[in-house]
N, C-alpha and C positions, 0 to 999 in steps of 0.2 A: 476741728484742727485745720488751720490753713496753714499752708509752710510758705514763705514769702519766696518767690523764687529767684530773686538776686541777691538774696544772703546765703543761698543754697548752694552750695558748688556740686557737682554731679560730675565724676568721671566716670567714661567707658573702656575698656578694656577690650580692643581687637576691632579693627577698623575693616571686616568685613563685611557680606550684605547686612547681617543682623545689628554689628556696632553699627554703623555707618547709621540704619535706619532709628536702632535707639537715639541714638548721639541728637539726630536733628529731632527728636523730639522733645526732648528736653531742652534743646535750643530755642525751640520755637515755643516752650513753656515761660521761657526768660532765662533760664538756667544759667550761668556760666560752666561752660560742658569742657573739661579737658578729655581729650581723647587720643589715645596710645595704641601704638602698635609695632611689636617687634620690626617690624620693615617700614624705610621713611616710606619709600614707594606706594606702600598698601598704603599710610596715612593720605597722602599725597591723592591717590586714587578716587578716597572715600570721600573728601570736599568736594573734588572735583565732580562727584556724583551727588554729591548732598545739592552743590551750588543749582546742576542741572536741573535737579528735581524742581528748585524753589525756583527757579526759573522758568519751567512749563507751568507752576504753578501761578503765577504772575501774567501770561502771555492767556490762561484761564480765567484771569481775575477772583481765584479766587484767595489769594494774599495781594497787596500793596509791596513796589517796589523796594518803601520803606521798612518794609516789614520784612521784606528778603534782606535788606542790607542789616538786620536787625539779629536775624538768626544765624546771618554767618560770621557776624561780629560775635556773639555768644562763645562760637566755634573754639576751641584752642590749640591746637594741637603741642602736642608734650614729648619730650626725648626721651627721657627715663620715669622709669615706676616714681622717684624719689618724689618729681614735680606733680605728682598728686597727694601731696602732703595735707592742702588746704580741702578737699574733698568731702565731702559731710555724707555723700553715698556713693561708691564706686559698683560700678553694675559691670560683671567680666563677661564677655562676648568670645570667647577665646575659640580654639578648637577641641570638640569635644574627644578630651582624654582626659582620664580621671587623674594620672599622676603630673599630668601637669598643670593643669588646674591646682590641686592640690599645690603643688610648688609654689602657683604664681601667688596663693590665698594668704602661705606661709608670710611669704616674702615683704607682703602687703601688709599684714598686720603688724610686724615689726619695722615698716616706714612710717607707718598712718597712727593717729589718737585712738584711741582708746575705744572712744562710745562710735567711732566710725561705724556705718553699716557696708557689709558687703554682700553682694547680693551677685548671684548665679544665671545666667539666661537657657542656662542648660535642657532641653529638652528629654533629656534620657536618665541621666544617673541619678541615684539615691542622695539625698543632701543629709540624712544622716551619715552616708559614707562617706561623702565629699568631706562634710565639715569636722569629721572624728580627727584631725590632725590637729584643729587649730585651740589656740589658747581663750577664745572668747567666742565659741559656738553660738551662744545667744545672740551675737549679732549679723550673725549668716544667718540669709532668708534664696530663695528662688524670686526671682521676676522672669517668666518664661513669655515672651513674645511670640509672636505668630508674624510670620513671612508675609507679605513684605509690612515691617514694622509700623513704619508713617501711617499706612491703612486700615490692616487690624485693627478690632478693638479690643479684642481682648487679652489680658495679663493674669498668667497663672502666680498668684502669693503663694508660693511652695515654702512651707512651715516643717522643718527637722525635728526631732524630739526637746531639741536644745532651744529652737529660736524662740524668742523672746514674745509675746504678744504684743508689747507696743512696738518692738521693730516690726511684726507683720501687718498691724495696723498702721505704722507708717508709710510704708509704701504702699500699701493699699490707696491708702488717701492721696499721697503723693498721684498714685495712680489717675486717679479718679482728677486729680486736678488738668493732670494730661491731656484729658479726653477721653482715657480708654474706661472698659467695662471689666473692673477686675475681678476674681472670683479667689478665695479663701480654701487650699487644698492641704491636705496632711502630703508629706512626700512618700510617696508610691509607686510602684513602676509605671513610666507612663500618664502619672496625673492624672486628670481629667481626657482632655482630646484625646491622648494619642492611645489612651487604654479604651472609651466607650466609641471609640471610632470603629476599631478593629473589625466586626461583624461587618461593616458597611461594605467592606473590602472580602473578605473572607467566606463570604455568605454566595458573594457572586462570583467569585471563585469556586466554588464547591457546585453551584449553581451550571457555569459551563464546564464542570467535571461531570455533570450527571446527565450533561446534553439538553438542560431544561430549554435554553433558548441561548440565541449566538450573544456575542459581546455588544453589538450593536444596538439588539432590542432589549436588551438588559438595561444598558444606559437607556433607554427611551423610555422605559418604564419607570424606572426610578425618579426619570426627571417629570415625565406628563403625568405618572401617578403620585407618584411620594412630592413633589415638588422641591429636588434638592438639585442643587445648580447644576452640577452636573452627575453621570454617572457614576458607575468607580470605574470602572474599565478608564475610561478617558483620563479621569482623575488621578489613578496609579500611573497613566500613559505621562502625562503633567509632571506629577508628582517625580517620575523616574521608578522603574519597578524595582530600580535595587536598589534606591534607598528605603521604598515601602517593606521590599522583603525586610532587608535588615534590622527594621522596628519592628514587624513582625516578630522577628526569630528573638529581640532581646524582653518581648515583652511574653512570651512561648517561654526562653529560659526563663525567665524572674519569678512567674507564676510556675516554676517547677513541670514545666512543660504539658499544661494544661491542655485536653485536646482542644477548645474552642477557641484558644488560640492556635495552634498549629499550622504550620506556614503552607504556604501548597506547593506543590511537585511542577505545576502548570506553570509558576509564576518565577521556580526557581529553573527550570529548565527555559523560560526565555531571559532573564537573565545571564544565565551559561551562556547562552549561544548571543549574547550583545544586542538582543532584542530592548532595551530598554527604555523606550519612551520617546516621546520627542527628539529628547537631544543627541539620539542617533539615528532618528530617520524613522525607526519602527518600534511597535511596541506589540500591545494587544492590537492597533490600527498601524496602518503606513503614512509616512507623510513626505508632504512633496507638493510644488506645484503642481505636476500634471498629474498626482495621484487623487482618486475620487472616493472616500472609505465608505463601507458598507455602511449601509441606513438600517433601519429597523426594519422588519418583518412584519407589513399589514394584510390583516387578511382582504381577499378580491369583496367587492359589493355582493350583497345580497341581500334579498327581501326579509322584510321583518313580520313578524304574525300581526294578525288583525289588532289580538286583544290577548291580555295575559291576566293572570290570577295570583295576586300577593298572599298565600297564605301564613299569617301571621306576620303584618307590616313592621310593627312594633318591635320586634325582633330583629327588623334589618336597619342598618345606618339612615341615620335621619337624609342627609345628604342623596341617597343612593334611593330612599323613596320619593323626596322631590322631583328625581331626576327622573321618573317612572311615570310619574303622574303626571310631571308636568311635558310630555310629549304626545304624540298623535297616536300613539295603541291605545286604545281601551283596557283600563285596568279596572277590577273588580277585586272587593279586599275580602277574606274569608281568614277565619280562629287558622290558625298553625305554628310552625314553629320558624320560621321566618324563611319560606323557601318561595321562587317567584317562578310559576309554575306557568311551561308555553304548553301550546295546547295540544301539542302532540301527546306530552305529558312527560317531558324529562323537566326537570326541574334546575335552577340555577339557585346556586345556594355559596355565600360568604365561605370562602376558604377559613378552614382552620388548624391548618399543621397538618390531618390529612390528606393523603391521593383521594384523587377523583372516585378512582375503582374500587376502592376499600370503604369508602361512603358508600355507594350505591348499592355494594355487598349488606352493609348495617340495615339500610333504610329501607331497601327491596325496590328501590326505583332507579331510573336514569338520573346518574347526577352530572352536572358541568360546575366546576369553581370558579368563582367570584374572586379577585385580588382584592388585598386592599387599595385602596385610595383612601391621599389625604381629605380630600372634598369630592364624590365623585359628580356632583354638578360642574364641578371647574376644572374639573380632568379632562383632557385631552383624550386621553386613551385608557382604553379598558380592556383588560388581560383574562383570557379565559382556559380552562382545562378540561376537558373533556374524560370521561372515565373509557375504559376500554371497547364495553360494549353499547356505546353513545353511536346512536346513526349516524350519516353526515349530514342529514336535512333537518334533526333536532340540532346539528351545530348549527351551521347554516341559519337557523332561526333566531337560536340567540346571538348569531354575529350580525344578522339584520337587524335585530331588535335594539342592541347598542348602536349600530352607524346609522339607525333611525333618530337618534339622540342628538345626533353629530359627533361622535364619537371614533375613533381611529380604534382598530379593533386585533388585539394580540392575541394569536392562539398557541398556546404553549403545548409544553411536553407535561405530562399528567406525573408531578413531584412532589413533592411531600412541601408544603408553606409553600407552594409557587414562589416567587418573584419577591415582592413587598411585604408581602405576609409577615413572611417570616424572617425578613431583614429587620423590620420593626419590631419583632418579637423579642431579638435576642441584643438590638440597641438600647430598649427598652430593660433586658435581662441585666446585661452589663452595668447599667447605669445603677440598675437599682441595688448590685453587688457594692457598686461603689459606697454606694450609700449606709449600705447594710455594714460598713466596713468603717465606717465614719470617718474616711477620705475625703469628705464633699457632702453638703445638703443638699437637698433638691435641687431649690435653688439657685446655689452655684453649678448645679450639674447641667440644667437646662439652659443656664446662660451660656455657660461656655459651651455649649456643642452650636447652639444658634449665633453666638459671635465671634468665635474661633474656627468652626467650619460652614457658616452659614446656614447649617438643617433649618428647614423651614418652622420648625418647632422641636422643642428641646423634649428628646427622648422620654422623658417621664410623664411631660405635656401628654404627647402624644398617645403614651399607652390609655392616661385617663381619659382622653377622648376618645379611642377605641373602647375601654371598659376595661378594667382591671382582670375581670374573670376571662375576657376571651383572648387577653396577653399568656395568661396562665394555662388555656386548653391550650390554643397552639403548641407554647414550649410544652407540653405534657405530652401532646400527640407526634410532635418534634420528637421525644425520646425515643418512640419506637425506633426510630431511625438510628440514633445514636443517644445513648442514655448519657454517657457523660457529658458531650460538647452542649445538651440542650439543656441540662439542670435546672431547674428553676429555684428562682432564688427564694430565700423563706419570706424576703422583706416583700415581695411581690405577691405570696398568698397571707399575708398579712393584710394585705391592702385589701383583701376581697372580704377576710374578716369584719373589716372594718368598714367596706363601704356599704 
């Protein structure tokens, strides 16, 4: 189905950053775009930053002059609801509050025809609740955008009990004609992103509640291990921490105040105190010209051993034995259970939802924890734990033995899932709830986490590249910890069944 886009009229509904950013995109699809907003000013505003845009875009080369005079000729801007009469999809961008939304949905359906679609960019509320007022629910659908709109590519099709399948196939498509990558959800608290997001936040938060490592080396890890743009500290700093809180707390209520959701103490007491991000100078970091924020915590240079002993290779990350081999130690490979054994005799062994110290208790030797990495040939840095009664010259060894690699080298506080571990464990958890919940297939779950927050790989990807089974120890060994927040999902030991 191709929908011609100058027989399509498209109005948007609130001409702030989100309309503003929809508006020009379906402008720049061919659309003719009417677009409203209670205040001429706000209208007014939103041109004047659509025109800018397409203008740095032009001075980039990468639109034609013609092509800018082309998309703000599309532009229309409208006085009242009534002059979106001709509109064949009206997309509301309002501010989110559910009665008035509600109001504007009412008011819309008794201006506009019949098979009109209307469609939501709402980030937060239930579109069965939204749409329980109106007399033709089947044609309410969600289109949820991602900040800033023109860039994004991804669009949540948020589907109510009521909405229609060829209405959510239409915008889909519509979608897809756009340019963006859309993905097919049930409406749910939180959708897709902003529900399997939560851990990524939450995890590292809990993380500097237990003193594992500062906010600095956290983001460092996340980014040179997991390879995700940025950290969350930085990210929530970005983002603004009270509005992260507050999606927090409404996706905590929705789910009946699940512990792994549950908001944290740390994040709501610098909110309290006006800590909140960038856009007041401090957050989790300070900012400022002459301010210089903490970096990451590397450990000092030290000598690496001659030669080390991989007992049972086969058992450790394909990645992490190239990375072994193909350096200047002597490795020798020997039957085990996949432990990389220096020669003093403690051993370095793949974290798995485990403390250091409570391994070494099991196994009757020195143990130090391995994080995950995405790749750890392509990792930058490699994160280690030490058990209690760990020498320092067995640390020492294996902090030489990785910056013998080239390797930048993290030694943490001995926690249960260290760092990436176990933030992957429970993005991976969450995702696979969603699924389990038949909110989202795979598929759409993996795209939208990789083109709505850029993860370098879509949460479910990722577990199967880990392995299905050692998703599931970690969140099991996770439990001792807290049995509720680390549940594992059924659809997760399903997968072990089955692989």
């Amino acid at each position: 189905m191709q929908i011609e886009a100058n027989n399509y009229p498209v109005a948007v509904l609130g001409a702030g950053t989100m309309g503003e950013g929809i508006a020009q995109i379906a402008a720049r699809a061919g659309h003719p775009v009417m677009l409203y907003d209670v205040s001429q000013q706000q209208l007014e505003t939103a041109l004047e930053n659509i025109a800018k845009r397409l203008e740095r875009s032009v001075k980039k080369e990468k639109i034609t002059a013609e092509k800018k005079e082309l998309i703000l000729g599309n532009l229309i801007p409208q006085k009242t609801l009534g002059d979106l009469s001709q509109a064949k999809l009206v997309i509301e961008a309002i501010i989110e509050d559910l009665a008035i939304k509600q109001t504007v949905f009412c008011e819309l359906e008794s201006l506009l025809a019949e098979n009109v679609i209307l469609a939501t960019n709402t980030s937060s509320f239930d579109l069965n609740k939204m749409g329980s007022v109106l007399k033709r629910p089947q044609h309410f659908v969600g289109m949820h955008f991602f900040n800033p709109a023109p860039i994004m590519a991804l669009v949540e099709i948020v589907r109510s009990q009521h909405t229609d399948t060829a209405v959510a196939d239409t915008v889909f498509k519509l979608s897809e004609q756009w340019g963006k990558s859309p993905v097919h959800v049930r409406s749910s608290p939180g959708f897709i992103v902003n529900r399997v997001a939560r851990p990524f936040y939450s995890e590292a938060l809990e993380i500097l509640k237990e003193n594992g490592t500062d906010a600095a080396s956290c983001d460092a890890i996340m980014r040179d291990c997991g390879g995700f743009r940025m950290g969350p500290f930085e990210l929530m700093d970005l983002i603004g921490l009270d509005v992260n809180y507050v999606v927090t707390c409404q996706i905590w209520e929705s789910y009946q105040r699940h512990p792994r959701f549950a908001p944290s103490e740390l994040q709501k007491k610098l909110v309290d105190s006006g800590r909140l991000g960038r856009k007041s100078g401090k957050g989790f970091f300070e900012y400022g010209e002459q301010i210089e924020n903490s970096t990451a915590q590397n450990a000092q240079p030290n000598s690496g051993p001659d030669s080390i002993i991989l007992e049972g290779p086969e058992h450790l990350p394909e990645s992490l034995r190239k990375l072994l081999e193909g350096g200047s130690v002597s490795v020798e490979n020997y039957a085990g259970n996949g432990y990389i054994r220096l020669p003093e005799g403690a051993i370095v062994v793949p974290a798995n939802g485990k403390r250091s110290t409570e391994r070494s208790a099991e196994i009757g030797q020195t143990v130090i924890s391995l994080d995950l990495c995405l790749d750890y040939e392509r990792s930058s840095r490699i994160v280690l734990a030490s058990s209690l009664e760990c020498s320092e010259q067995d640390l020492q060894q294996a902090v030489g033995l990785f910056q013998s690699l080239g390797k930048q080298v993290s030694v943490i506080k001995d926690i249960a899932g260290m760092v990436l571990t176990r933030t992957v464990a429970m993005l991976a958890n969450e995702a696979s709830l969603l699924v389990q919940e038949e909110v989202a297939d795979v598929a759409a779950v993996n795209l939208a986490m990789r083109k709505g927050v850029n993860y370098p790989l879509g949460p479910l990807e990722w577990a199967e590249q880990w392995g299905w089974d050692s998703v599931v120890e970690t969140l099991d060994n996770l439990q001792q910890v807290n049995a509720e927040r680390y549940q594992t999902s059924e659809w997760l030991r399903q997968k072990i069944k089955l692989s």
